[in-house]
C-alpha positions as CSV (number, residue, x, y, z in Angstrom):
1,X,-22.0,1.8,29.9
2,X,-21.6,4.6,32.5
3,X,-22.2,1.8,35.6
4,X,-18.9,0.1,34.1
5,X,-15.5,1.4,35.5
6,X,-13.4,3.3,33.3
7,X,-11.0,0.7,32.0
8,X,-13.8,-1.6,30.9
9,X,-15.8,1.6,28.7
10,X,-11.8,2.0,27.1
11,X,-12.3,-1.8,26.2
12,X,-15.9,-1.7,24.5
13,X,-14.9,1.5,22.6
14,X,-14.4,1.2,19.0
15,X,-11.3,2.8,17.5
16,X,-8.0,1.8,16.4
17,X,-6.6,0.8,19.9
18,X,-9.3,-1.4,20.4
19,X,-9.4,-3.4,16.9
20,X,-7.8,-6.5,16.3
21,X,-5.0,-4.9,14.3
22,X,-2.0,-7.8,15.1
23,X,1.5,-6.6,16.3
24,X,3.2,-5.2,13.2
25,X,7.0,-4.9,12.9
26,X,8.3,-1.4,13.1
27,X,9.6,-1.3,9.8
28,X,5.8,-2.3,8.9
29,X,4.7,1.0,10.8
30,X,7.1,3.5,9.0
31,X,6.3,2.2,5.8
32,X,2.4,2.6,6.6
33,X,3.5,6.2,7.9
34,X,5.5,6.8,4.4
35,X,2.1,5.3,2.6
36,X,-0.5,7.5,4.7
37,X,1.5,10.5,4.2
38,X,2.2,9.9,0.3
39,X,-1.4,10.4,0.6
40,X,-1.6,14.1,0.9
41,X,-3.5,16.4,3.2
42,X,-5.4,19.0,0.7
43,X,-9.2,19.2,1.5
44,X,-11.4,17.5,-0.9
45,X,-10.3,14.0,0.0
46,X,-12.9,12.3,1.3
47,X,-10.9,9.8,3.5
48,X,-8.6,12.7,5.3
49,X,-10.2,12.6,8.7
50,X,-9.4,8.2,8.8
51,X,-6.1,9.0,7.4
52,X,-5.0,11.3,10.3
53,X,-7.1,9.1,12.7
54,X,-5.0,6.2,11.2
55,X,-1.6,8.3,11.4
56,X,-2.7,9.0,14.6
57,X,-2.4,5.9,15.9
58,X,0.3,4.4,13.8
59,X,2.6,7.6,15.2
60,X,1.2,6.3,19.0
61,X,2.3,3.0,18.2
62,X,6.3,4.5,17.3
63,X,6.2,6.3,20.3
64,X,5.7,10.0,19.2
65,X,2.8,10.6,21.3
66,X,3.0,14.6,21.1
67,X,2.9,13.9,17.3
68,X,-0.2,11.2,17.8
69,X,-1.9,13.5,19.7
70,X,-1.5,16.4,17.2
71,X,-3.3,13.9,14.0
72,X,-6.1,12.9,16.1
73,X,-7.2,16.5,16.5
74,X,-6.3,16.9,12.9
75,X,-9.0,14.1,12.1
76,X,-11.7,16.0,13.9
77,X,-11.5,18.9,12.3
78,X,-11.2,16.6,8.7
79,X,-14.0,15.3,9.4
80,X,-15.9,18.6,10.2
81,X,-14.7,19.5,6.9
82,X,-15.6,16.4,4.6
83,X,-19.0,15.1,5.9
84,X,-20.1,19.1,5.5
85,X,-23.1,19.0,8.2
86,X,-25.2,21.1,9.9
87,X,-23.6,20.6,13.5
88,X,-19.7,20.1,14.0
89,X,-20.7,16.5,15.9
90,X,-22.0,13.4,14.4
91,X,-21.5,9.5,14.6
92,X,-18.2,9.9,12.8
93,X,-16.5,11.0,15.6
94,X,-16.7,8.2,17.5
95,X,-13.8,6.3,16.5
96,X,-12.0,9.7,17.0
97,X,-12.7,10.4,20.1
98,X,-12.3,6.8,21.1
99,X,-8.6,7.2,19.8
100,X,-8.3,10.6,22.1
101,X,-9.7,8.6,25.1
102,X,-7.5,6.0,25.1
103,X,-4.7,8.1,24.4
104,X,-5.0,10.3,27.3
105,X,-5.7,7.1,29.7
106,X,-1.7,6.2,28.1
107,X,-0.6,9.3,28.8
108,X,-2.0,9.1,32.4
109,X,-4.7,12.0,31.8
110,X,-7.9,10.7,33.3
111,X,-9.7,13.6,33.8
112,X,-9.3,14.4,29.9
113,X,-9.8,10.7,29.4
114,X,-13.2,10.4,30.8
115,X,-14.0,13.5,29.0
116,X,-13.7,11.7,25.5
117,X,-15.3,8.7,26.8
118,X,-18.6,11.0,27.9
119,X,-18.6,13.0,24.7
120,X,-18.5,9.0,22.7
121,X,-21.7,8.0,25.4
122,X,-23.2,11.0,23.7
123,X,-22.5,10.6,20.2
124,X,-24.0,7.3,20.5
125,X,-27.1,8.1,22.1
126,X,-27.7,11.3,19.6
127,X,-27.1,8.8,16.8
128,X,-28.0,5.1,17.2
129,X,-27.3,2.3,14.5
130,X,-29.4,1.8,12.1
131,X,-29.7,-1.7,12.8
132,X,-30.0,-2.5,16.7
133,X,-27.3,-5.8,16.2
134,X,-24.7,-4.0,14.0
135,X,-22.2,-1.3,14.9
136,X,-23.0,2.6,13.6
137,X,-22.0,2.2,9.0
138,X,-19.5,4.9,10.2
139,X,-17.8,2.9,12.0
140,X,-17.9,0.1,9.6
141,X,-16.5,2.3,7.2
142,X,-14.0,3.7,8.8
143,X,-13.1,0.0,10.3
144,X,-12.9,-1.2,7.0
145,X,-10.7,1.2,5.8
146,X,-8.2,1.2,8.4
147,X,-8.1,-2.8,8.3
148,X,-7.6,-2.5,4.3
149,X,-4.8,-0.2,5.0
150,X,-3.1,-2.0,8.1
151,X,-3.6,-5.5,7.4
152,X,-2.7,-7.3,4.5
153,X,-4.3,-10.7,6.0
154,X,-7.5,-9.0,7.2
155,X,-9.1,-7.8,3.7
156,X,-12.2,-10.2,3.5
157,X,-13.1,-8.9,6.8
158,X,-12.8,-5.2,5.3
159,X,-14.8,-6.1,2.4
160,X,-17.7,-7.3,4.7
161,X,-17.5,-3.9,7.0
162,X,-17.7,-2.0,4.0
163,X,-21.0,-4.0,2.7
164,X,-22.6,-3.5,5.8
165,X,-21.6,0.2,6.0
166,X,-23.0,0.2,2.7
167,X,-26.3,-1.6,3.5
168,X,-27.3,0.6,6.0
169,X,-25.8,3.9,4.4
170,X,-25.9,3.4,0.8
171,X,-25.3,7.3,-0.2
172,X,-21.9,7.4,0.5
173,X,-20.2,6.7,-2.5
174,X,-16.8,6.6,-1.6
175,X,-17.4,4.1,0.3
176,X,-19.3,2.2,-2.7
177,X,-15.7,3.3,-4.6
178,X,-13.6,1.6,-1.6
179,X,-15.3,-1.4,-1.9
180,X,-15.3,-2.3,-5.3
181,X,-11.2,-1.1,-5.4
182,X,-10.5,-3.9,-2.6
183,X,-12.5,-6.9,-4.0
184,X,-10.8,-6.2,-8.1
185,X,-6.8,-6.2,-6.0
186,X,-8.4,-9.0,-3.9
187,X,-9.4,-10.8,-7.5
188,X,-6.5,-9.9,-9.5
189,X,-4.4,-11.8,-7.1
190,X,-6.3,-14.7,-7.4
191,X,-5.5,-17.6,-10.6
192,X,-8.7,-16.6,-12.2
193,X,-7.8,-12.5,-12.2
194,X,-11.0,-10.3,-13.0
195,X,-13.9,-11.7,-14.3
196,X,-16.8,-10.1,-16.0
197,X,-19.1,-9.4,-13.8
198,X,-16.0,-7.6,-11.5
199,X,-15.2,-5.3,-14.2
200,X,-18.9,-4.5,-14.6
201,X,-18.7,-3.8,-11.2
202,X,-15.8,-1.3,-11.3
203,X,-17.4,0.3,-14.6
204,X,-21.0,0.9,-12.8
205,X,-18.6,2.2,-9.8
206,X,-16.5,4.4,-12.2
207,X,-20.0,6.2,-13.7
208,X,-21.4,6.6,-9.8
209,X,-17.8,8.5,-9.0
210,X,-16.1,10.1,-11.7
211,X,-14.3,12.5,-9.4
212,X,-12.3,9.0,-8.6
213,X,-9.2,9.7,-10.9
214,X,-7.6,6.8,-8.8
215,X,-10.5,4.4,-9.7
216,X,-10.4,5.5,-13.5
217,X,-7.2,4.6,-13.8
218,X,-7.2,1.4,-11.9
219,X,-10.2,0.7,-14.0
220,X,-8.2,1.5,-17.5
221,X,-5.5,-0.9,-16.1
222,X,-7.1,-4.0,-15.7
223,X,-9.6,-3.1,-19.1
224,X,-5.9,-2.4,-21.3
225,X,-6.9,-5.4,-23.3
226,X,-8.9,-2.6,-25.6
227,X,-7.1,-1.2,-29.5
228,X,-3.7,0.0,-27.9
229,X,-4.5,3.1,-29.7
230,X,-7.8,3.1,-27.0
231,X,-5.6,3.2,-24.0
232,X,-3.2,6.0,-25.4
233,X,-6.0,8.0,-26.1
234,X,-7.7,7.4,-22.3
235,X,-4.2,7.4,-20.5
236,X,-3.1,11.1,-21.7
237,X,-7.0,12.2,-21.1
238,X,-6.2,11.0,-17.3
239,X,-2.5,12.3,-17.4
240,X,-4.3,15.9,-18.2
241,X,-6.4,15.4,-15.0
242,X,-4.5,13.9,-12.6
243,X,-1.8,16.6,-13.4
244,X,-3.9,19.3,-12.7
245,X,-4.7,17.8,-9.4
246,X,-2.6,18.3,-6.2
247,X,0.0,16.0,-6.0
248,X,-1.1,12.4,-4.0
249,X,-0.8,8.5,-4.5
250,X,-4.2,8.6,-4.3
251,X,-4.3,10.2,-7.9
252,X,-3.8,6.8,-9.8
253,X,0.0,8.7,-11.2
254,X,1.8,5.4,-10.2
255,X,-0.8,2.8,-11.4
256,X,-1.2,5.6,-15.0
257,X,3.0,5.0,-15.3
258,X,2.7,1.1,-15.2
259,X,-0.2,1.6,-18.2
260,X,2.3,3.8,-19.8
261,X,5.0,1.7,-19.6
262,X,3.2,-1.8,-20.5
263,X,0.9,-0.2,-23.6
264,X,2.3,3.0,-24.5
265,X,6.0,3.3,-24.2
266,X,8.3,3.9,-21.0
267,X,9.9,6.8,-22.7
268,X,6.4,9.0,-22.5
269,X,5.8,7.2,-18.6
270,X,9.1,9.4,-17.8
271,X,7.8,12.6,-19.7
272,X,4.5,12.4,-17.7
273,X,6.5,12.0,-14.8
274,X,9.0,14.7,-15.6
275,X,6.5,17.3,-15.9
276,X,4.9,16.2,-12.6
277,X,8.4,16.8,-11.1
278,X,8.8,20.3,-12.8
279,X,6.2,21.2,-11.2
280,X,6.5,19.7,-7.6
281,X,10.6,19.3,-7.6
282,X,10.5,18.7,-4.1
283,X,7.6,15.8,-3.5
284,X,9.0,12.5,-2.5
285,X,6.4,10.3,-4.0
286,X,7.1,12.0,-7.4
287,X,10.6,11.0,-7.2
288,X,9.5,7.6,-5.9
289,X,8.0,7.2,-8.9
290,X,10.5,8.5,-11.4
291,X,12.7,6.1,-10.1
292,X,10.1,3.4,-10.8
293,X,10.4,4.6,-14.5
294,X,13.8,5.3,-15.0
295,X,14.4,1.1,-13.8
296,X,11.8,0.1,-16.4
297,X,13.8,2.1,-19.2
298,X,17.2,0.3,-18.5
299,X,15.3,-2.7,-18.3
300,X,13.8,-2.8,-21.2
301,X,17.2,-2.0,-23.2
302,X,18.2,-4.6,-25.3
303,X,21.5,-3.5,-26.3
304,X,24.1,-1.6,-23.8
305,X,22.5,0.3,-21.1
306,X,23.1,4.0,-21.5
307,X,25.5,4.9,-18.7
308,X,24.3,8.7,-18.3
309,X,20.8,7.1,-17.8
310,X,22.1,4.9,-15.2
311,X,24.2,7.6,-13.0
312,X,21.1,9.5,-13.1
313,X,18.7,6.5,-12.0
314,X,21.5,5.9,-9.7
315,X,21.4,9.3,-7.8
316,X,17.6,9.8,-8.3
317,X,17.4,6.3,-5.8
318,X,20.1,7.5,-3.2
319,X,17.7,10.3,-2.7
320,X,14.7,8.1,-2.6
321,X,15.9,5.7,-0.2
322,X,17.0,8.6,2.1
323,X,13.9,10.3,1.5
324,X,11.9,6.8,2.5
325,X,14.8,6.0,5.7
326,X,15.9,2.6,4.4
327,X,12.4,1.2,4.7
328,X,11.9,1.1,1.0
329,X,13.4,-2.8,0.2
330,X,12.5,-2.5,-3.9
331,X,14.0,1.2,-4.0
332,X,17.2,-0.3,-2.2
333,X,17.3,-3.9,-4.9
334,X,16.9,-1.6,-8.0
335,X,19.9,0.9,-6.5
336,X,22.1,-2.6,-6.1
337,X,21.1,-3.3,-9.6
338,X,21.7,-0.2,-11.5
339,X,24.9,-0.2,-9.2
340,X,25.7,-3.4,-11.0
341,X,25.0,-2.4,-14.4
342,X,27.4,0.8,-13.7
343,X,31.1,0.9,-14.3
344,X,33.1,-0.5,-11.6
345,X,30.0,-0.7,-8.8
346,X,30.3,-4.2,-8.3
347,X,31.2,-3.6,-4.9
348,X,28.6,-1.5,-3.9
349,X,25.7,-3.9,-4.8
350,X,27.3,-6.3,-3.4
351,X,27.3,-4.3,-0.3
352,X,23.5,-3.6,-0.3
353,X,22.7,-7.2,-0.7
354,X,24.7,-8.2,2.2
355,X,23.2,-5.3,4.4
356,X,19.4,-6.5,3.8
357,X,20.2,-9.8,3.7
358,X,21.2,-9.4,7.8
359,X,18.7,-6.8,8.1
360,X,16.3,-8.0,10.5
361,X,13.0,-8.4,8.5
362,X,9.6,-9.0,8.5
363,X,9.1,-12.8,6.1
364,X,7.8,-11.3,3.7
365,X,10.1,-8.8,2.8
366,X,12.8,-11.5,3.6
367,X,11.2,-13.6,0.8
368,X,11.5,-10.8,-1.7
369,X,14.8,-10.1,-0.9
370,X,15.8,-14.0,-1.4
371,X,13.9,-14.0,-4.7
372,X,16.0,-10.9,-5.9
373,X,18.8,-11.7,-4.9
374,X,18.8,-15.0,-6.2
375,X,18.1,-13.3,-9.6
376,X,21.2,-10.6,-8.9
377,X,23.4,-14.2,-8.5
378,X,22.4,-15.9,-11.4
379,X,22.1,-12.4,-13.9
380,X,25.3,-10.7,-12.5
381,X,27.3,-13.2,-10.7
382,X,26.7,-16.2,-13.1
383,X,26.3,-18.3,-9.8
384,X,23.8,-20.5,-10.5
385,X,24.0,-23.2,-7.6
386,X,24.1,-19.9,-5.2
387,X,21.2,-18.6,-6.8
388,X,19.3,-21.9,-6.6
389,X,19.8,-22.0,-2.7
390,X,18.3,-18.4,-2.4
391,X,14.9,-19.4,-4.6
392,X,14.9,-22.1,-2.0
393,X,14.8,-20.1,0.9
394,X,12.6,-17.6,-1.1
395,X,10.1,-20.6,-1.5
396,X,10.4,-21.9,1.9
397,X,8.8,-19.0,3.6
398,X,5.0,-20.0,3.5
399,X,3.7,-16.9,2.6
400,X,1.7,-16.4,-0.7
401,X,3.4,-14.0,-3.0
402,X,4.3,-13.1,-6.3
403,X,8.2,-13.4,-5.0
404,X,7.8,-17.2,-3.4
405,X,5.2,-17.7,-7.2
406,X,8.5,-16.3,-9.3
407,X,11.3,-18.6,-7.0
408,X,8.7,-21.4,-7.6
409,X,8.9,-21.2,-11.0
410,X,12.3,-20.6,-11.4
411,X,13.0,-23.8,-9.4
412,X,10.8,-25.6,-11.3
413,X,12.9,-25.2,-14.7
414,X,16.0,-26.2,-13.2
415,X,14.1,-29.6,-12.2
416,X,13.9,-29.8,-15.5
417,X,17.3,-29.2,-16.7
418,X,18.5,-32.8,-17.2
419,X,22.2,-31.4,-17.4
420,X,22.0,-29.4,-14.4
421,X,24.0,-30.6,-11.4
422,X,21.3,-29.6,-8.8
423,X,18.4,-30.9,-10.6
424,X,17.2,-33.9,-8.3
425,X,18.0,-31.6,-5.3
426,X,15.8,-29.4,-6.4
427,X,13.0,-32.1,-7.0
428,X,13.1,-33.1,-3.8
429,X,12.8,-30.0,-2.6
430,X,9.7,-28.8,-4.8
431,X,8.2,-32.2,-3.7
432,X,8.3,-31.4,-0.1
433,X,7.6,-28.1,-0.6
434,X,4.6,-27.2,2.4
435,X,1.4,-25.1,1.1
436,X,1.3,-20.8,1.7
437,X,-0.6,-19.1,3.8
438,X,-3.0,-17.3,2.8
């Protein structure tokens, strides 16, 4: 490596400016920024020195290189912190200081440039692979994670960095924990859902890693079929913890609410979440999720929707969105549809429809925002031709989603509506309907 010129070691080094990690949208790169920082920064976290590594780099890629700069010394000094060894170096800094190489090459810094790149030529001759063929597990790991994070199409490729990271370094249990987290949401999405053997899997990984409030709660989740009286008992044990715990979306609080909500009762989702709040007033991803719960309480109403509780779901998701910038699409749809369930606010969901609908959007969120607001026509507007033409356009997009799955369906009972007007429209267009990506 040190007979190559400098631009070719920048190339062979792994980090984030050297992985495969596509061309995301910037409203993609906020909302990973928004996701990284919901996070949380207090020590204990075993994945702090990758999320300021991966901050790093998604604050390079937005342009705020000062800022960039600033999270990739950050993630050295995490890393000093977390791995807890003898000497301040080791082999996961390499990805680190791979980020700080290429950063200063950007930045036209060569001399501190080629600094970075000795101090990675030195890292990897202190510490070799274990396996001659394979990259260092660290790197694996840390590869893994960032692609789990970054790239919603890229997550078999995570799972198989993690297993070799774990092959060659199988200690590290939160790397075990990772692992077993990203192949139950890979499964759940499937037709199939979790089998057995999967939730054996997360059980076994639960016992290795009970520190994981995140995992236990995942794990309660997807096991809810239990007594309901089970669950209760289970969720306010992990409400108890993950309340005494500083504040993160790592803490399984937003995945806890959902169990709430869909086995206990929405009205003790928003105490849990109340208390959170009187305790942290000022923490964004609380609000975030209050907001989450207050929309699941108006929904579930069967009679007519309690107007206090709608002005107050109403300003709790002005704050949210400003809080989140306008990059937070279901946060924006549930304030149009409280909007419409308010007295005389017509108007304003209207206007919040029409101003994503032009927004210039990734497909995927455009497909959500069809789907939605095909359901805002037909619920609110009783338009159901116009709604009809937005589950098309929903549909059309090829991507695989639970929004295209829902427009899909929807579609598919108006084909068979014999009474309705657009009903061999519709089967026409179901029939030529082209398969999702993956």
């Amino acid at each position: 490596m040190s007979q190559t010129s400098p631009e070719s070691k920048l190339e062979a080094l792994q980090c984030h400016f050297t992985w495969d990690l596509g061309k995301p949208s910037r409203s993609n790169l906020c909302r990973l920024r928004y996701q990284l920082e919901d996070i949380g920064t207090e020590e204990g976290n075993s994945w702090l020195g990758h999320i300021y590594n991966l901050r790093g780099y998604v604050q390079y890629k937005l342009g705020f290189t000062k800022d960039a700069q600033n999270l990739f010394n950050k993630a050295a000094e995490a890393f000093c912190q977390t791995r807890r060894a003898d000497s301040d170096e080791g082999p996961w800094l390499v990805v680190n200081y791979g980020n700080l190489a290429w950063l200063h090459h950007h930045l036209g810094e060569q001399a501190e440039s080629q600094a970075y790149l000795s101090k990675v030529d030195a890292l990897m001759n202190k510490y070799p692979s274990p396996s001659q063929d394979e990259l260092h597990p660290e790197i694996y790991a840390e590869k893994a994670w960032t692609l789990m994070k970054f790239s919603a199409d890229q997550k078999q490729l995570a799972a198989d960095y993690f297993q070799r990271a774990i092959r060659m370094q199988p200690d590290m249990v939160e790397w075990k924990t990772s692992h077993v987290l990203l192949l139950a949401k890979a499964a759940v999405k499937t037709k199939t859902g979790l089998d057995a053997d999967m939730l054996e899997r997360m059980r076994i990984a639960k016992e290795e890693d009970p520190e994981n409030l995140y995992l236990a709660v995942y794990y309660l989740q997807q096991n809810a079929t239990m007594e309901k009286e089970r669950v209760k008992v289970e969720a306010r044990e992990l409400t108890e913890k993950i309340l005494r715990n500083p504040v993160s979306s790592y803490s399984g609080l937003r995945v806890l609410l959902g169990v709430y909500i869909k086995y206990v009762s929405v009205d003790e989702a928003i105490r849990v979440v109340e208390e959170a709040l009187r305790h942290h007033p000022d923490v964004r991803f609380l609000k975030s999720c209050a907001a989450f719960c207050y929309v699941s309480k108006i929904d579930q109403e069967d009679g007519p929707t309690d107007q206090s509780l709608i002005i107050k779901a109403i300003s709790l998701h002005e704050e949210v969105v400003s809080l989140y910038r306008q990059t937070y699409l279901l946060r924006n749809i549930d304030l149009a549809n409280l909007y419409a369930k308010s007295n005389h606010s017509l108007d304003k969901a209207e206007q919040i429809y029409q101003e994503l609908l032009w927004r210039d959007l990734d497909p995927a969120d455009k497909q959500l925002v069809y789907n939605r607001f095909a359901h805002y026509l037909y619920s609110v507007q009783d338009k159901s031709c116009e709604s009809v033409e937005y589950h098309k356009k929903a549909a059309e997009i090829p991507i695989q989603s639970f929004y295209r799955q829902n427009s899909i369906t929807n579609l598919e009972k108006i084909r068979d509506k014999k009474w309705h007007q657009m009903r061999r429209e519709v089967e026409e267009f179901l029939r030529n309907l082209p398969e999702p990506e993956m």
